[in-house]
C-alpha positions as CSV (number, residue, x, y, z in Angstrom):
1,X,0.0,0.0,0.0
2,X,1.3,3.5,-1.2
3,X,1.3,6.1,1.4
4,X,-1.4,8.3,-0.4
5,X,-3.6,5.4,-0.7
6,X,-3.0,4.7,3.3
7,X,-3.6,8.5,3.6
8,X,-6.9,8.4,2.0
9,X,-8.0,5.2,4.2
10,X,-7.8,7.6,7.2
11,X,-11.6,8.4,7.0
12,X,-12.3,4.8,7.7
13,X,-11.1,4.8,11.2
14,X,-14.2,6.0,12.3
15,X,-16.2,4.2,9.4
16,X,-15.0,1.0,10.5
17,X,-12.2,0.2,12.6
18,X,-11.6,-3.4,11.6
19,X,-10.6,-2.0,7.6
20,X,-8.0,0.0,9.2
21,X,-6.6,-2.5,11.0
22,X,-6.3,-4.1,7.9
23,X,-5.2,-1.3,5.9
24,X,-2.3,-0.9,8.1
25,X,-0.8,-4.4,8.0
26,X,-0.4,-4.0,4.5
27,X,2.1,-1.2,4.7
28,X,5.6,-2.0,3.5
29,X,8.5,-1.4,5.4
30,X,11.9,-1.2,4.6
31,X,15.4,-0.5,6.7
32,X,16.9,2.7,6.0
33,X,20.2,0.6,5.7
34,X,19.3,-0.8,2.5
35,X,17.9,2.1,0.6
36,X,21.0,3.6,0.2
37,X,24.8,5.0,1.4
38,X,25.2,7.6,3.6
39,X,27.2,10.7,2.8
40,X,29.6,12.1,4.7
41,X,28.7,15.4,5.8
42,X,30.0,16.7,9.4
43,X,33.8,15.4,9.1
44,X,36.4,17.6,6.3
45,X,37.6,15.1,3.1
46,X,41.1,15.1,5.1
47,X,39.2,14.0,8.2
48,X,37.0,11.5,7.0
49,X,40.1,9.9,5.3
50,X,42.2,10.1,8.6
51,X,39.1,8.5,10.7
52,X,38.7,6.1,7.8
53,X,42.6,5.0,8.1
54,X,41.9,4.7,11.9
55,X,39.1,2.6,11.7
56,X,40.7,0.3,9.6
57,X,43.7,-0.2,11.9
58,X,41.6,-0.2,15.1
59,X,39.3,-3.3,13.6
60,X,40.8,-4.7,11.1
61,X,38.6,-7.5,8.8
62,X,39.5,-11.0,9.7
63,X,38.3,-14.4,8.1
64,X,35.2,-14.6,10.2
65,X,34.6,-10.5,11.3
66,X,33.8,-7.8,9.1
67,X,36.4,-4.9,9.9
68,X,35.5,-1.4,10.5
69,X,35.6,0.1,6.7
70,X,33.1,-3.3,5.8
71,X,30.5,-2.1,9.0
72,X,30.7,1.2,7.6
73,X,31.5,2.5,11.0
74,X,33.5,5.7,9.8
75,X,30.1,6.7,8.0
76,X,28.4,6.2,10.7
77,X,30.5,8.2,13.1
78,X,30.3,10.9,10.4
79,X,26.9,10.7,11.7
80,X,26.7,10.2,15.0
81,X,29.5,12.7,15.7
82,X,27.8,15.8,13.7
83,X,24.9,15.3,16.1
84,X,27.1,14.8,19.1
85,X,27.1,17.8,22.0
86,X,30.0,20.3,21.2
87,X,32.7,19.2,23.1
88,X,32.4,15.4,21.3
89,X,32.5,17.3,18.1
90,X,35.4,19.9,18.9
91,X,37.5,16.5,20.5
92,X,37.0,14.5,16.8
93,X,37.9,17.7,14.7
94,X,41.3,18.6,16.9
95,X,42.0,14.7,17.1
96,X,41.9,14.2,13.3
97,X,43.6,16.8,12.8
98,X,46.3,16.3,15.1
99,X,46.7,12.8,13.6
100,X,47.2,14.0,10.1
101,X,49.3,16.8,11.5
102,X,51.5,14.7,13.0
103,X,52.1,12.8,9.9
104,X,52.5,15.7,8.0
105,X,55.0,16.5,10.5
106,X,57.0,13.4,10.9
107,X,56.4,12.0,7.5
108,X,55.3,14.5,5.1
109,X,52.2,13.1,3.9
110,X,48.7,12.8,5.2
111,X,47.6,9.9,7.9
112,X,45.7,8.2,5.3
113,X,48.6,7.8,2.8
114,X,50.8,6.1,5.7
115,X,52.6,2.2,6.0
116,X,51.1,0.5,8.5
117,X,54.5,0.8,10.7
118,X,54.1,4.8,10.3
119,X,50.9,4.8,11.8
120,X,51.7,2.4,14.7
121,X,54.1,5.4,15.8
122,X,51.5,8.0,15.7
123,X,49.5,6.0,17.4
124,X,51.7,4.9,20.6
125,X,49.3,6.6,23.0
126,X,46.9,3.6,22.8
127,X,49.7,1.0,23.8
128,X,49.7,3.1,27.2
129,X,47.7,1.1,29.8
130,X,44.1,1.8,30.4
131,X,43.2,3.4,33.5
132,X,39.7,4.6,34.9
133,X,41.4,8.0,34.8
134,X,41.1,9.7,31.2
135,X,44.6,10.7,29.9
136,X,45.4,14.4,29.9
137,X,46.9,14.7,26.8
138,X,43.4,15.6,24.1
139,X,45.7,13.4,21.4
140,X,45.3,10.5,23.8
141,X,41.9,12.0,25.0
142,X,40.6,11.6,20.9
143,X,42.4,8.0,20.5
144,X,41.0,6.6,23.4
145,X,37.0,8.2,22.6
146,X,37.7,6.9,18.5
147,X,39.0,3.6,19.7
148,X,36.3,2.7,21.6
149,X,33.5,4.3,19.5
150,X,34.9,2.7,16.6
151,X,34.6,-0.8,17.9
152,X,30.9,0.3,19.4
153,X,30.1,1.0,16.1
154,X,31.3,-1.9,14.0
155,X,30.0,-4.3,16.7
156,X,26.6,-3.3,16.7
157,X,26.5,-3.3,12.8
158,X,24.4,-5.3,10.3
159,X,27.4,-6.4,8.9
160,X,28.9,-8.0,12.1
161,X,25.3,-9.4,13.0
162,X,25.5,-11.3,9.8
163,X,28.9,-12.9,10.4
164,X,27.7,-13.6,13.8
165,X,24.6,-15.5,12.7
166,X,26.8,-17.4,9.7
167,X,29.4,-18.6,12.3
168,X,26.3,-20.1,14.3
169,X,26.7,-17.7,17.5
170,X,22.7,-17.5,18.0
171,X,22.5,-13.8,17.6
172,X,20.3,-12.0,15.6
173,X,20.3,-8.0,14.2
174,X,16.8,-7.9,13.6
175,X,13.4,-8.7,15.0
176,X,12.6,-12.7,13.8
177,X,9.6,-12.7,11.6
């Protein structure tokens, strides 16, 4: 059923209530997921690269897991982070840049154009140790937040849901029918 046609069944609510009933089960739904890509809109086209380099070192893709870049999680946080309360936002934009900063600095190029060895030493804040204290450094501050947002984001994806139910886990991503 087309939403002008359900529109135009409104009047018989009061006509009769069992047609509506019936009128409504017929509506067609569809996940938002699967009607098409998001576009990056809060993050710069230096940042999203950075945060897309990132991801894909923080969660890699492995024979049985989708990885970060296959959830779509640096989309996502592209998202979630553009509707976040200032201080989130003003922590991703100083992080990101710090990051490709810093390879700029050390290795003349951005973060997304480095080896993986490169990265690993601009990225030596997260072998610190994790404490309940948050680090006072906003470099550390940013890796720590991406780190754990990253993984948040991939792990709750369609994508990981799906590997999940293939490898026989018992989970499920959506309601059962």
């Amino acid at each position: 059923m087309k939403r002008r046609r359900f529109v135009q069944s409104i009047p018989l609510l009061y006509a009769s209530p069992a047609l509506f009933a019936q009128a409504i089960a017929k509506i067609d739904s569809v996940a938002t997921d699967a009607v098409g890509k998001s576009v990056p809109h809060f993050f710069t086209a230096s940042q999203m690269a950075a945060l897309r380099r990132l991801s894909n070192i923080l969660v890699p893709t492995s024979a049985d897991t989708p990885g970060a870049l296959d959830a779509g999680a640096p989309e996502f946080l592209d998202f979630l982070i553009g509707q976040s309360p200032q201080p989130v936002r003003t922590l991703y934009r100083s992080g990101l840049d710090a990051l490709n900063a810093g390879a700029a600095a050390k290795y003349g190029r951005a973060f997304a154009a480095l080896d993986s060895t490169q990265a690993d030493m601009l990225l030596s804040p997260l072998r610190e140790a994790w404490t309940w204290r948050e680090p006072t450094d906003p470099f550390a501050l940013f890796l720590r937040h991406a780190k754990a947002d990253v993984l948040t984001a991939t792990t709750n994806s369609r994508e990981w849901a799906a590997a999940a139910k293939r490898s026989g886990n018992g989970t499920y991503w959506l309601p059962p029918e």
